[in-house]
Backbone as a ProteinNet text record, in pm:
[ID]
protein_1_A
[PRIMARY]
XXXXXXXXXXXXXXXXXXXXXXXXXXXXXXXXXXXXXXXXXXXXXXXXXXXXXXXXXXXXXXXXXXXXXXXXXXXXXXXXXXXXXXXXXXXXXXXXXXXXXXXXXXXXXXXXXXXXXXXXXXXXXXXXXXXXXXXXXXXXXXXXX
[TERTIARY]
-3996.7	-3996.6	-3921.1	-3950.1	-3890.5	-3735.7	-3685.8	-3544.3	-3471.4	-3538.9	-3491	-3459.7	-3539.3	-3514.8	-3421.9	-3424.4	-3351	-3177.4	-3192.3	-3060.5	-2997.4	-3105.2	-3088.4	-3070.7	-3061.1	-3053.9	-2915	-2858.2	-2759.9	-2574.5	-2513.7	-2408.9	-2377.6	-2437	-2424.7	-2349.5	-2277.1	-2210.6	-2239.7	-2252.1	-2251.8	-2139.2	-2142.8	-2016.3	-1972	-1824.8	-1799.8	-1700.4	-1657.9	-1588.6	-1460.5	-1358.5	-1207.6	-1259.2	-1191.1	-1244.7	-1075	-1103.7	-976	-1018.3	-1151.9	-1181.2	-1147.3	-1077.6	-992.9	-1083.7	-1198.9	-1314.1	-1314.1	-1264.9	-1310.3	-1156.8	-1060.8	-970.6	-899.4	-822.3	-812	-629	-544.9	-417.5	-382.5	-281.6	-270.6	-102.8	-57.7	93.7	137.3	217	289.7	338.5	372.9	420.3	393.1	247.5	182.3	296	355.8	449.3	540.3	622.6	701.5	615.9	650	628.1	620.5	766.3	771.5	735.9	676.9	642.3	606.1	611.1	605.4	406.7	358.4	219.4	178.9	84.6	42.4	-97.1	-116.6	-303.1	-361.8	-476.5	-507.1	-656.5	-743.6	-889	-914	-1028.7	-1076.1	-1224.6	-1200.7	-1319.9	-1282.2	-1375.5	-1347.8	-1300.4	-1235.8	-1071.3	-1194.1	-1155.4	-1257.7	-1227.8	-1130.8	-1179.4	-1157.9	-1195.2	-1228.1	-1377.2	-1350.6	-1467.9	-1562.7	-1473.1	-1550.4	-1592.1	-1596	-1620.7	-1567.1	-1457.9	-1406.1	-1345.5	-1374.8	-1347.2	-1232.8	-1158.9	-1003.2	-954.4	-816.4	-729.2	-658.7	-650.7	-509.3	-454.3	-301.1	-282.5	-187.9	-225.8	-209.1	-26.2	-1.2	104.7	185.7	272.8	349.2	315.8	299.7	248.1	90.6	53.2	-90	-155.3	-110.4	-159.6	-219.3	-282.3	-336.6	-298.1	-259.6	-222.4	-292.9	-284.5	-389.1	-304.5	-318.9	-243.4	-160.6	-234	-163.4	-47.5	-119.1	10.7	108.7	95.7	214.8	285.2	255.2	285.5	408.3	369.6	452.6	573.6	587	690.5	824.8	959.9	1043.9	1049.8	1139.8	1141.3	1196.6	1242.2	1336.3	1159.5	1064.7	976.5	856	898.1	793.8	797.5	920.2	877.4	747.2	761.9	637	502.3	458.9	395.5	402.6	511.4	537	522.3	467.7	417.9	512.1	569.9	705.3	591.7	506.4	448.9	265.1	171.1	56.7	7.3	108.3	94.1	89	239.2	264.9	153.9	82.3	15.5	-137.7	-181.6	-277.9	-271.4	-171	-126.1	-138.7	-110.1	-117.3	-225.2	-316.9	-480.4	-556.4	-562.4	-594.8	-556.4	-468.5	-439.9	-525.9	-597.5	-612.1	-763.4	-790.2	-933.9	-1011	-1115.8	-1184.3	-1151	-1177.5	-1143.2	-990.1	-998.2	-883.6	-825.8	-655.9	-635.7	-509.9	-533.1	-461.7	-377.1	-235.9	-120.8	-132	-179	-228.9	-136.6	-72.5	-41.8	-74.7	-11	-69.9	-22.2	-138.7	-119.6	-167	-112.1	-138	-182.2	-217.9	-316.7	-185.1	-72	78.8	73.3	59.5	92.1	30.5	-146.7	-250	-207.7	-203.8	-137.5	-55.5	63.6	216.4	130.5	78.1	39.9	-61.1	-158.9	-203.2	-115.5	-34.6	64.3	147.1	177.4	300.4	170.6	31.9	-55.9	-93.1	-101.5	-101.2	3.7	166.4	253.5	245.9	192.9	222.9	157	31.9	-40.9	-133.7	-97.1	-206.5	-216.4	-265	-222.1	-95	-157.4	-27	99.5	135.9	267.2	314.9	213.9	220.1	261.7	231.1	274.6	368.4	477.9	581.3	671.2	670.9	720.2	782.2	638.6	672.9	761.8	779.2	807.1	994.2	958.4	1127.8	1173.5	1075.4	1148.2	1179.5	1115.4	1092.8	1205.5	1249.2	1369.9	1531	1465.8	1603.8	1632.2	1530.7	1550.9	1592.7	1563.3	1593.6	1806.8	1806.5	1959.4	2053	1963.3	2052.7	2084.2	1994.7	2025.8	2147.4
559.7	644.1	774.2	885.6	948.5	930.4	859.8	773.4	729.3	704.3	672.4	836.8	913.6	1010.4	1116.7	1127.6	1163.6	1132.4	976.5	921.8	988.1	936	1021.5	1140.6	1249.1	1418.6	1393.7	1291.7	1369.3	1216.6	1267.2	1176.3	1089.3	991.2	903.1	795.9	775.4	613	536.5	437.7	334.6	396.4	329.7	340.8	194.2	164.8	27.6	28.1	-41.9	-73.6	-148.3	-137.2	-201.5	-352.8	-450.5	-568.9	-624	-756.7	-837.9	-991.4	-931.1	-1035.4	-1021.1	-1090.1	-1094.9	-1046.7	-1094	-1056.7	-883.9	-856.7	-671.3	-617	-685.3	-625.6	-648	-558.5	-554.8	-606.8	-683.2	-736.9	-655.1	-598	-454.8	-504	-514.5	-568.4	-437	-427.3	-271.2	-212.7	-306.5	-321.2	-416.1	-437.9	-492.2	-539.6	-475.1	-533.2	-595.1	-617.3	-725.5	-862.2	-951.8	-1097	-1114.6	-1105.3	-1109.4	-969.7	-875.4	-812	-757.8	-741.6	-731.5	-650	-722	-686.8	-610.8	-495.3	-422.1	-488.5	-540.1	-545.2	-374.6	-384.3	-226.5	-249.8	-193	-206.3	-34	-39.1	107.1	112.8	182.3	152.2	275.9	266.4	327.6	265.5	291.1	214.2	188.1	134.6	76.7	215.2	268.8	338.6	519.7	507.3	657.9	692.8	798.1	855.6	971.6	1001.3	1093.5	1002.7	879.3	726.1	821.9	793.2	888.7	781.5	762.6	649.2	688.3	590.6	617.8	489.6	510.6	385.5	321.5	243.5	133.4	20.8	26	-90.8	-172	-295.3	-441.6	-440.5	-409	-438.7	-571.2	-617.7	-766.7	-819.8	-696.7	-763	-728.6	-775.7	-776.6	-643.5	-558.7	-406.9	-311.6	-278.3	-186.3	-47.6	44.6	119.1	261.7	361.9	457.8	503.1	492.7	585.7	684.5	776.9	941.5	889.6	832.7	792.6	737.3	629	522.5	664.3	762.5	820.6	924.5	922	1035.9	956.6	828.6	736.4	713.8	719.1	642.3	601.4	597.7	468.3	367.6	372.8	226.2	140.1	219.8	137.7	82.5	115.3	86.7	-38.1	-142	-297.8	-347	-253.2	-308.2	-369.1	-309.4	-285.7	-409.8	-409.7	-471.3	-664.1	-720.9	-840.3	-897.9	-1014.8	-1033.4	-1142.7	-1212	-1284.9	-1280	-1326.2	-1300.4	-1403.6	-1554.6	-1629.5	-1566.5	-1474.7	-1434.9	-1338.6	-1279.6	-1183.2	-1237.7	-1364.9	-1439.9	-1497.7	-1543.8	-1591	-1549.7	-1429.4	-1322.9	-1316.6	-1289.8	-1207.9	-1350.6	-1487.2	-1573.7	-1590.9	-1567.6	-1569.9	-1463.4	-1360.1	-1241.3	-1264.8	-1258.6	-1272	-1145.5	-1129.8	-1036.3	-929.9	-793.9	-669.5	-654.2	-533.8	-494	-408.7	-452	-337.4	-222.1	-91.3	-2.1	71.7	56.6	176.9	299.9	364.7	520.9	605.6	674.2	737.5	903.4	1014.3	1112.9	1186.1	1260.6	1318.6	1490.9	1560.1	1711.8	1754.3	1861.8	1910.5	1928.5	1922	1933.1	1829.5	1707	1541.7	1533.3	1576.1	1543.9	1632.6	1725.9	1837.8	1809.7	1724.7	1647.7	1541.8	1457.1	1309.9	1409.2	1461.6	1491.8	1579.7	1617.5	1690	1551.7	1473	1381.7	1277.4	1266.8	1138.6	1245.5	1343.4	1417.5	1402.5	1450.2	1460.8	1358.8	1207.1	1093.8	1050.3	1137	1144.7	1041.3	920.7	786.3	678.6	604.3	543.5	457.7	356.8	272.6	373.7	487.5	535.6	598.3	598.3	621.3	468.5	365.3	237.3	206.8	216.3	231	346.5	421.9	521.4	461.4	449.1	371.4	253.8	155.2	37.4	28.6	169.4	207.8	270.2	297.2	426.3	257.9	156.1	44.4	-23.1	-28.6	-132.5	-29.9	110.4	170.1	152.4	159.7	167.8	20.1	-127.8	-210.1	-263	-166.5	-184.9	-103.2	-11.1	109.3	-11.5	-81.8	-172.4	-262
239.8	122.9	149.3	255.8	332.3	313.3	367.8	374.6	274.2	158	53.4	-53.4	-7.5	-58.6	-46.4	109	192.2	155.7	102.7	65.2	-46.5	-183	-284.8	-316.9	-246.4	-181.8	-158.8	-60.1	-35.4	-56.2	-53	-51.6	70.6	38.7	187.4	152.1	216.6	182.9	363.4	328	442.2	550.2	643.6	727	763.4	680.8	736.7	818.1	920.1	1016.6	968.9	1000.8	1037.5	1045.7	990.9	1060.8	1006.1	1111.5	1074.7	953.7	860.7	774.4	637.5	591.3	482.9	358.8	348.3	244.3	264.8	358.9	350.5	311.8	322.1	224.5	91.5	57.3	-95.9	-66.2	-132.5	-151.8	-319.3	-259.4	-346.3	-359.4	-516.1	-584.8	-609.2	-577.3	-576.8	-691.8	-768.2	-872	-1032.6	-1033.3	-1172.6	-1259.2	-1269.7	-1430.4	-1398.8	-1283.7	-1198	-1156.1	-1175.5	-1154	-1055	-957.7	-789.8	-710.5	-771.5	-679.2	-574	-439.6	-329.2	-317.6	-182.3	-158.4	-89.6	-14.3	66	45	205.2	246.8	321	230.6	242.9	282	412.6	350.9	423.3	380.3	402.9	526	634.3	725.6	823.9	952.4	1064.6	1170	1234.8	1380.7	1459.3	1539.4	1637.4	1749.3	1721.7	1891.6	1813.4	1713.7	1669	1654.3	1786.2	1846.5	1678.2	1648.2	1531.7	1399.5	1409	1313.8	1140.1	1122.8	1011.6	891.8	811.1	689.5	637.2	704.7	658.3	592.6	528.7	473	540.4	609.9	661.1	586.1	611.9	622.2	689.3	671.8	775.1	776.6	959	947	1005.9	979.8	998.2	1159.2	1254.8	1392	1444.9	1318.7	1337.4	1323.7	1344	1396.8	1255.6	1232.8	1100.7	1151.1	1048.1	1080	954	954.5	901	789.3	666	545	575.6	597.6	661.2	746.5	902.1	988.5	907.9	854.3	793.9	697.9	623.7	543.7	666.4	760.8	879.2	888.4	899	969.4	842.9	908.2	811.8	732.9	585	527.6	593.6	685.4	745.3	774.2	800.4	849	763.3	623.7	483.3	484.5	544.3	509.6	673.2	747.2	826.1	754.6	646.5	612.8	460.5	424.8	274.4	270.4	218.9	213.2	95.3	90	5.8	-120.5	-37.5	-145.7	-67.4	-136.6	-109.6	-13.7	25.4	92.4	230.9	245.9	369.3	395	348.9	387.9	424	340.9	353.9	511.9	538.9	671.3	765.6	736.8	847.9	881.5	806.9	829.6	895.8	859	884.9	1034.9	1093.1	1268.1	1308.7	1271.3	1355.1	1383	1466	1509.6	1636.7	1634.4	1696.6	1658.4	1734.9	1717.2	1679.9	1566	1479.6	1594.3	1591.6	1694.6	1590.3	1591.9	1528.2	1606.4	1523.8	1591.9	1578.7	1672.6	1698.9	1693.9	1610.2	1568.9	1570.2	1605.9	1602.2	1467.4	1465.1	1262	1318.6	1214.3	1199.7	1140.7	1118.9	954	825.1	929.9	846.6	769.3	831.7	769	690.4	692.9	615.3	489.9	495.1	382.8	301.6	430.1	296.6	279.8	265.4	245.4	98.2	61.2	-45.6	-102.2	-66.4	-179.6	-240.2	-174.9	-224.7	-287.9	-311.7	-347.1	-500.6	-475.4	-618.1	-676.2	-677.3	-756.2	-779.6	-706.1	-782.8	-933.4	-911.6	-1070.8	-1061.4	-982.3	-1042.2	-880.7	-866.8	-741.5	-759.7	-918	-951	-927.9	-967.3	-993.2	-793.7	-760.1	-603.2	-576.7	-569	-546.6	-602.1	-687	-809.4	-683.3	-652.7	-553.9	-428.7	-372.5	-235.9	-240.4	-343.3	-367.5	-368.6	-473.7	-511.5	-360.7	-241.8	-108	-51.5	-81.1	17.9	-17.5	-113.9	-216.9	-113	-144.5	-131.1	61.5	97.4	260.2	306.9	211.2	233.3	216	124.2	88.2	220	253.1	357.4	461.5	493.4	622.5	588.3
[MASK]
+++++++++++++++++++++++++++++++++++++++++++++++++++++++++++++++++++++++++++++++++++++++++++++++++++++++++++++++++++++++++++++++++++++++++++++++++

């Protein structure tokens, strides 16, 4: 009773963990109003080896590796297709090989990165139009090559 109240007092959410099980993530179309649209696997948890257990966003990149919002947000566009899933098969595929502990590309972030990453997730106005963004940095970095 204690505990339950305790809950209700204050903002608690669970703490869920990183896992490599397909049921804990979300297959996110970058682009809704396109047919062939390209995919991002996204789930939301704590890394297995973050000591301060901090509920962050990743996502699943092409060599298995999950990687943290913010970080992925520091890196290149040359490196947005790490990340980009061409059809939902390939990305299904992927997650289906990965077994045991999630392993994440560690990345170091600043209070700088964290700062640009919510300045640039605001101007986007919406998530869709943040995904509409990235999609168009991902299209254009694909032609540079």
């Amino acid at each position: 009773m204690v505990a339950e109240r305790w809950l209700d007092e204050h903002d608690f959410m669970p703490m869920r963990f990183l896992t490599n099980d397909f049921k804990d993530c979300r297959l996110i179309k970058l682009d809704p109003s396109e047919a062939h649209s390209p995919f991002v696997v996204e789930q939301e948890g704590v890394g297995p080896n973050d000591p301060a257990c901090k509920t962050r966003m990743y996502y699943l990149q092409h060599d298995g590796k999950w990687i943290d919002e913010v970080a992925r947000s520091t890196r290149p566009d040359s490196e947005i297709g790490d990340i980009v899933f061409e059809s939902p098969a390939e990305a299904v595929e992927l997650l289906s090989s990965l077994f045991g502990k999630p392993h994440v590309r560690e990345l170091p972030v600043t209070e700088a990165d964290v700062d640009a990453y919510i300045a640039r997730a605001q101007s986007a106005g919406s998530a869709e139009a943040a995904f509409r963004e990235f999609l168009a940095r991902y299209r254009g970095a694909k032609k540079r090559k």
